[in-house]
N, C-alpha and C positions, 0 to 999 in steps of 0.2 A: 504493500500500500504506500502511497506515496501523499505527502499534503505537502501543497506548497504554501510561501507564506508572501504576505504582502510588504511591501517597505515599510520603514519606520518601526522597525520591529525589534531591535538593536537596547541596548540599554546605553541610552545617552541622556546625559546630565542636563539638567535646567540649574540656571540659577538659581539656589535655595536654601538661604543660612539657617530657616530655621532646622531642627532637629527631622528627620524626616518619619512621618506618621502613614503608611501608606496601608489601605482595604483592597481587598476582595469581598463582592458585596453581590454572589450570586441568589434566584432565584428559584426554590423549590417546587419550578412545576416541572420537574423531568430529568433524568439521570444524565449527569454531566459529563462531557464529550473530550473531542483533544482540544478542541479552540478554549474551550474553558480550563484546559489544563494549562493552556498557552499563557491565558491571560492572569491565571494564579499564581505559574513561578516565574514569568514576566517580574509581577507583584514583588512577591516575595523575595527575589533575588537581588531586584532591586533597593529594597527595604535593606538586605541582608548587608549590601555592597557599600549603602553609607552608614549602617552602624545604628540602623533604624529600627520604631518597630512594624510587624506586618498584625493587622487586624483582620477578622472575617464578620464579613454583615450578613445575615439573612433578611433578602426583600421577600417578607413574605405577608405583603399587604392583601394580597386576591387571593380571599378565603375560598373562592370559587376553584382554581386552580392548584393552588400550593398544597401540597400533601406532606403528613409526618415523614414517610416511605423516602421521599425525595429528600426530605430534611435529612433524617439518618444516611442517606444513600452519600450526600455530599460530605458530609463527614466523613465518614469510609473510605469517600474517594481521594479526596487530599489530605488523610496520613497514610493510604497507598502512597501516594507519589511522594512521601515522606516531606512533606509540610508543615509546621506546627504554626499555633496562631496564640494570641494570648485570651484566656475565658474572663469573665463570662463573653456569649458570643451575643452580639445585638442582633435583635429580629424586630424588624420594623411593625408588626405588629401588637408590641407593645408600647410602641412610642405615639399613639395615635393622638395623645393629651399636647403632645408636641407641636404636633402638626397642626390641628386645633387651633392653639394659642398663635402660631403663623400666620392661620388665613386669617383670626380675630384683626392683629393688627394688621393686615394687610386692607382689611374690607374697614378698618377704621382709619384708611388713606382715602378709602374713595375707591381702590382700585381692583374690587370686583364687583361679578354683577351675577346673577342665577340663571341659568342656561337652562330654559325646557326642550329644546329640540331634540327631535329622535333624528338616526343616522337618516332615516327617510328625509325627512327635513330638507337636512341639510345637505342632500345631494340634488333634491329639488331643483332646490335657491343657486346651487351651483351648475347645475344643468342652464337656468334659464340668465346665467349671464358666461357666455363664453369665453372671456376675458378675465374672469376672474384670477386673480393673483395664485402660484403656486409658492409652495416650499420645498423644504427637505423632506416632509410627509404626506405633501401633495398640493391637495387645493385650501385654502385658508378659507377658514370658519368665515362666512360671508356677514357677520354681526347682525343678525336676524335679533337675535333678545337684546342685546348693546341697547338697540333702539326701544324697547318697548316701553308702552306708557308705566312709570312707576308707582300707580296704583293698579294696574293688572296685575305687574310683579307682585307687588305687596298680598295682593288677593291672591294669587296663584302660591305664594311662599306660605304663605297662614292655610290654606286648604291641604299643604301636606305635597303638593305637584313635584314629582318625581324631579330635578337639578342636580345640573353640575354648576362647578364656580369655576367661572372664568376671569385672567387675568385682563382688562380694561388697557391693552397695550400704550394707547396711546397718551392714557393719565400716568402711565407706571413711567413714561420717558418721560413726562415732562417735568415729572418733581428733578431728574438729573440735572445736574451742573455741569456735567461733562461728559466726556467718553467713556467707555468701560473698558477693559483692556485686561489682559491675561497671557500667561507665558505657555506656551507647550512647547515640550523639551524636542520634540521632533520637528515640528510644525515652525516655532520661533514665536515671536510676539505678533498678538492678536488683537483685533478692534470688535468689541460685541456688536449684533446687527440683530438683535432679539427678534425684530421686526420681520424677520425670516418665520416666524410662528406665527404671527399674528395674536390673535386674543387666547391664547395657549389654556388649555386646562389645568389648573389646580389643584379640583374634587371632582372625581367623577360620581355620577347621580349613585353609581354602588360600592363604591371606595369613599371614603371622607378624605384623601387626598391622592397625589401623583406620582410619576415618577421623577418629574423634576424636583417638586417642594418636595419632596421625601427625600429622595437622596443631596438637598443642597440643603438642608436642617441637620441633618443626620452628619453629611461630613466635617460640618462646624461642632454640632456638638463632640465630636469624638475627636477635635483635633487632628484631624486630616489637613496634612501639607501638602500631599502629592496625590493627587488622584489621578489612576493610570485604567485606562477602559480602552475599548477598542475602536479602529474609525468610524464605526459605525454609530458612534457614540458622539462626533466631531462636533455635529450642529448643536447638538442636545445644551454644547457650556455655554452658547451664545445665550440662553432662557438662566440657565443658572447663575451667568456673572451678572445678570438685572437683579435677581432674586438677592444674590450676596447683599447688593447694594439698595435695594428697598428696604431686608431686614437687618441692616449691619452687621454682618456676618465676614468674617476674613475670606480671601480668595487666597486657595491653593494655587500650589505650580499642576500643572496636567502634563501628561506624556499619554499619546492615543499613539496607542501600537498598532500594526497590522493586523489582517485575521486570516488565518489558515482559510485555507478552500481545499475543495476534496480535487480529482483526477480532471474536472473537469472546469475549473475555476468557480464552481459555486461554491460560496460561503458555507462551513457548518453550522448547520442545527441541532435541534434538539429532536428530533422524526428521525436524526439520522441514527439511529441505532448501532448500527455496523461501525460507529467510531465513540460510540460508548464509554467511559474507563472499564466501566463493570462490566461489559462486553467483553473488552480488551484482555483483562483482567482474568476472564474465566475462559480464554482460549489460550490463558500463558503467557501471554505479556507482560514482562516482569517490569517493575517500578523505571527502572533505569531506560529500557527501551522503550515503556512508554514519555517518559521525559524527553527523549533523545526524539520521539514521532514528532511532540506538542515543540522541539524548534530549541530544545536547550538541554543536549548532551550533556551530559557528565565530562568535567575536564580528565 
């Protein structure tokens, strides 16, 4: 089997005097693969290389998805690959009081608003303007509830109506003074363009919060200085370095590494089975060559 890997994959330095605090902060819906092995001793090695420490998050906010099974399973899988991580381990679903307290002040800026739309909706509204603006996730929420009269809202919020909370993009720039800017050790210094998301979500109608505000709360509270994820992750810090500076929160260094693709240049998943650890694992693949598959031999 062969996996190739994409550029930026390397372990190179950012400027970073602070002490270096760096997570793995996988997600318990499905047994963890080589890409995720990738982006763990990535992690870790990196931590290990400035004398740092390395953390493990579980995002395990989508009670619909997340299973104990998958929890246990990732455990198992990175102290195979001989990993260790410091306990307790944080699982974002008990930090929810957190996230809470976030949108409170955020929605006491002005800068959200309650989103009834179903995905029907809002492919609608985007059907009937063809021009509509894209992103890195597609087409941008076309502010269908942005506009609505604020006594419907009020009447729709007090009746119970299904919502998510949206961030009000264009009140969240205008409190800035200035640019937003951030380092990745690969990439170089960056200028945020948040507006790439448009009116982004922050709760969805069946989560009380996201993966942005979720993971840019969580890596200030835990003292993360380097947060290292993969490109596919690249656009995601243009919404989080807004977030930093809405809720005064420090901004880490980033390092977005490459992602393994299988034989055919597609990306791993989590459907892919056949590249498993626990797969790997139970056809005899020993720790070391699986480390050696995920892009980081043993010297």
């Amino acid at each position: 089997m062969t996996v190739s890997r994409q550029p930026a994959s390397g372990l190179v330095s950012a400027p970073e005097t602070r002490p270096v605090v760096a997570r793995f902060a996988p997600s318990p819906t499905g047994l963890l693969h080589l890409g995720h092995a990738h982006s763990a001793l990535f992690t870790a090695r990196h931590a290990a290389a400035a004398g740092g420490r390395f953390l493990l998050r579980l995002e395990d906010i989508d009670a619909g998805r997340c299973r104990p099974e998958f929890e246990a399973a990732i455990l198992e899988d990175l102290a195979w690959l001989g990993l260790t991580w410091e306990t307790p381990v944080w699982r974002q679903s008990a930090r929810l009081e957190a996230y809470k307290a976030a949108l409170d002040r955020l929605d006491a800026m002005g800068l959200l608003y309650p989103c009834f739309c179903t995905r029907k909706d809002i492919l609608a509204e985007i059907a009937a303007s063809p021009s509509a603006p894209h992103g890195p996730d597609g087409p941008l929420y076309p502010g269908i509830c942005r506009a609505m009269d604020p006594g419907d809202r009020a009447a729709r919020v007090a009746a119970g109506v299904p919502h998510a909370l949206r961030l009000d993009m264009a009140a969240a720039l205008a409190r800035l003074s200035g640019p937003l800017v951030w380092h990745d050790a690969a990439a170089g210094p960056q200028t945020a363009a948040p507006t790439l998301f448009g009116d982004v979500v922050l709760a969805r109608k069946d989560i009380p919060t996201s993966y942005h505000l979720a993971v840019t709360v969580d890596d200030a509270a835990q003292g993360i200085t380097l947060v290292t994820r993969g490109l596919d992750l690249f656009h995601a810090t243009h919404v989080h370095r807004l977030l930093q500076a809405l809720l005064d929160l420090p901004t880490p260094a980033y390092h977005h590494h490459g992602l393994l693709t299988d034989d055919s240049g597609r990306r791993l998943a989590k459907r892919d089975n056949a590249r498993a650890l626990r797969t790997l694992r139970e056809a005899g693949v020993t720790p070391a060559e699986a480390r050696a598959m995920a892009g980081f031999p043993d010297p």
